[in-house]
Residue frames as a rotation matrix with the C-alpha (Angstrom) as fourth column:
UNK 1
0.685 0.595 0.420 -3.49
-0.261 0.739 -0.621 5.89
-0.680 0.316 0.662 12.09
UNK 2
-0.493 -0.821 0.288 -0.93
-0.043 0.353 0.935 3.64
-0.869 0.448 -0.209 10.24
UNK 3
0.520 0.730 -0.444 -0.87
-0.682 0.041 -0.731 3.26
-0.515 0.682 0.518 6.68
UNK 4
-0.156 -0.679 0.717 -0.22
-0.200 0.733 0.650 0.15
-0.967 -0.042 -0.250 4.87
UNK 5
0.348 0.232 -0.908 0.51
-0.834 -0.367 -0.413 -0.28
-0.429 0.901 0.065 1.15
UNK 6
0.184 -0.308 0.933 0.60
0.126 0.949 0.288 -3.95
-0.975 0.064 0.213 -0.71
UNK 7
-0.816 -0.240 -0.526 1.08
-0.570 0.185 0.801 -5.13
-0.095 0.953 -0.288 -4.11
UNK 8
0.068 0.989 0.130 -2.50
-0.975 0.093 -0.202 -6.61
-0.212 -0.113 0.971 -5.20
UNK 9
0.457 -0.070 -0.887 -0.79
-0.530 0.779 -0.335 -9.14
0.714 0.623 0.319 -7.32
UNK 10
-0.169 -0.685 -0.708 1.98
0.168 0.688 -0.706 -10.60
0.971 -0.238 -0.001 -4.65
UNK 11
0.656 0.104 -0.747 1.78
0.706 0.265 0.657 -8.89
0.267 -0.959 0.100 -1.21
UNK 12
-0.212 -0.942 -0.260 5.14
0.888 -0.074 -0.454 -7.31
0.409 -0.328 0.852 -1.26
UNK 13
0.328 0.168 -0.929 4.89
0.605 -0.793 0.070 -4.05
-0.726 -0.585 -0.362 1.27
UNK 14
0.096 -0.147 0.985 5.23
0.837 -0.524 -0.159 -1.06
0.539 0.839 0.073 -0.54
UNK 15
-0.365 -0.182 0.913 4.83
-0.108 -0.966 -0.236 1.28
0.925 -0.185 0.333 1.92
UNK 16
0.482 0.608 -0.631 4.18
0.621 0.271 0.736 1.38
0.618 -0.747 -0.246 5.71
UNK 17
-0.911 -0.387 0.139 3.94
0.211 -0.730 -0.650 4.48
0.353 -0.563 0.747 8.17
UNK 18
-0.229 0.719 -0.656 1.91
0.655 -0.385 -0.650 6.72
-0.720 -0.579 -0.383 10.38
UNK 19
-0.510 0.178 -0.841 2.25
-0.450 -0.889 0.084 9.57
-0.733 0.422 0.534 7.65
UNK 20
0.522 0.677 0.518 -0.50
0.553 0.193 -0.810 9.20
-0.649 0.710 -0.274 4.97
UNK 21
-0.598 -0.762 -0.246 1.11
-0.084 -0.246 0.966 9.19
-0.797 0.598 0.083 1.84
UNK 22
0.405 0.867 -0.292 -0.78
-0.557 -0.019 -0.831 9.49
-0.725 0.499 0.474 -1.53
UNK 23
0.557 0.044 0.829 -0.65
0.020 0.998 -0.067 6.13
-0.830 0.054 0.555 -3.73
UNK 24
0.646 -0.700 0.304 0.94
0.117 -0.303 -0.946 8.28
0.754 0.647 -0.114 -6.87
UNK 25
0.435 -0.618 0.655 3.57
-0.822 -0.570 0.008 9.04
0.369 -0.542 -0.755 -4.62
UNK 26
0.023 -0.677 0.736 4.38
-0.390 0.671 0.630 5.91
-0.921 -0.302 -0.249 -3.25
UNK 27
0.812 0.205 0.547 3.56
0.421 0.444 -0.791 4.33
-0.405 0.872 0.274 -7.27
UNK 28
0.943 -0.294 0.157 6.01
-0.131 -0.761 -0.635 6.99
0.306 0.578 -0.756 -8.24
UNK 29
0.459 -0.722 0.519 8.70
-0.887 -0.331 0.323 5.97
-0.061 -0.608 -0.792 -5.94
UNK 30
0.047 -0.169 0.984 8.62
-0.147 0.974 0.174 2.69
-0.988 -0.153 0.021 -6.87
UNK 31
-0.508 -0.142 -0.849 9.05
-0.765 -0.379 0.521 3.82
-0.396 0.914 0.084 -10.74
UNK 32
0.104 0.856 -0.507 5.39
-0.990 0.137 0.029 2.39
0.094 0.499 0.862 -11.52
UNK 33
0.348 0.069 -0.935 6.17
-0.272 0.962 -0.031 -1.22
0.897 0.265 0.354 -11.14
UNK 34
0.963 0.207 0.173 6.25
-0.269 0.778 0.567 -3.97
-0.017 -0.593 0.805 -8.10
UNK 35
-0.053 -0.970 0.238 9.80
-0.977 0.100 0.187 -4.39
-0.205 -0.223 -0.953 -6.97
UNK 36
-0.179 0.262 0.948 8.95
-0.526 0.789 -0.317 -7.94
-0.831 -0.556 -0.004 -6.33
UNK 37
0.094 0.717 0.691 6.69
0.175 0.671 -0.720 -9.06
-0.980 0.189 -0.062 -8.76
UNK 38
-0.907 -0.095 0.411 7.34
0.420 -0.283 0.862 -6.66
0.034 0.954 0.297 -12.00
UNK 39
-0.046 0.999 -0.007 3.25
0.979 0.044 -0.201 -5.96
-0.201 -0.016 -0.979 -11.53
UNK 40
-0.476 -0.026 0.879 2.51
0.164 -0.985 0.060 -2.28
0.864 0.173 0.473 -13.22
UNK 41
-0.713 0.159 -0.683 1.45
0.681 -0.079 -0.728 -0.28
-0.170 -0.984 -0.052 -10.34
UNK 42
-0.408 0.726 0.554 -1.98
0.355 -0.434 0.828 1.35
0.841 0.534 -0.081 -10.65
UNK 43
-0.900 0.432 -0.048 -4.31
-0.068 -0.249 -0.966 3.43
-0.430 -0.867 0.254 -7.91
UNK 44
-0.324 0.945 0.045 -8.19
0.279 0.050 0.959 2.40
0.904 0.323 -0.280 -8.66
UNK 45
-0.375 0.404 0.834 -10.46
-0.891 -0.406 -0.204 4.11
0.256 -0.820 0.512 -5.57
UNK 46
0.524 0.824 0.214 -12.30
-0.803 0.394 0.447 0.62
0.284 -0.406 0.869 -6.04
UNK 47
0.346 -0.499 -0.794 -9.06
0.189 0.867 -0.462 -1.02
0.919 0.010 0.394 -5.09
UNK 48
-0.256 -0.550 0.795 -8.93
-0.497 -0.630 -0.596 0.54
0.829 -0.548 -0.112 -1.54
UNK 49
0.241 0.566 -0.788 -9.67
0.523 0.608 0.597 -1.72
0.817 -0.557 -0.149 1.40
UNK 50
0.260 0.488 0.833 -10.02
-0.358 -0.753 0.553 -0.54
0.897 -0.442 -0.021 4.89
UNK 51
0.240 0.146 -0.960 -9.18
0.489 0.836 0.249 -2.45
0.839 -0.529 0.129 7.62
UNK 52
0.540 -0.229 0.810 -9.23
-0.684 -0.680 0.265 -1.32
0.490 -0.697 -0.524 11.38
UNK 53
-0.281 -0.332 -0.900 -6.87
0.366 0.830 -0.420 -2.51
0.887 -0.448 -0.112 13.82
UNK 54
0.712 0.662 -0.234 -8.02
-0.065 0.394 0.917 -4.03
0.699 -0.637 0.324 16.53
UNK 55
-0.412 -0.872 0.264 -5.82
-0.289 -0.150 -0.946 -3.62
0.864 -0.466 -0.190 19.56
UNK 56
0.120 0.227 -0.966 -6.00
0.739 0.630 0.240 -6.57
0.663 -0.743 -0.092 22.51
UNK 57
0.650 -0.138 0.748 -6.67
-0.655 -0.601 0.458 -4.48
0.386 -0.787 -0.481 25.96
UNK 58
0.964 -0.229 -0.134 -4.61
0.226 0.445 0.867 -5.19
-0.139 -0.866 0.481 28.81
C-alpha cells in the first residue's frame, strides 16, 4: 500500500513510497517547513485523509 504525503497549504509532494514512513520523520526531513510554500509542517491525527486506490481491471 503506497503512501502519499502533501503539503495541506499548497500540494507540494512531500513524500511518496510503498514504505510507511511516520509524518515526524518525513516533517523532520524536510527541517519542519514546506519546501515550496515556507508552510510550518505539523502532524494533527485529524489531518489524515484516507483515500483508496481504485485500480481499472483489465
Amino acid at each position: 500500500m503506497p503512501q502519499t504525503v502533501v503539503c495541506k497549504q499548497c500540494g507540494h509532494l512531500l513524500y511518496k513510497g510503498v514504505e510507511l514512513k511516520p509524518p515526524t520523520e518525513i516533517i523532520q526531513r524536510n527541517g519542519g517547513v514546506c519546501p515550496r510554500c515556507g508552510r510550518k509542517l505539523t502532524f494533527r491525527i485529524e489531518d489524515v485523509e484516507i483515500i483508496p486506490i481504485v485500480e481499472e481491471a483489465g
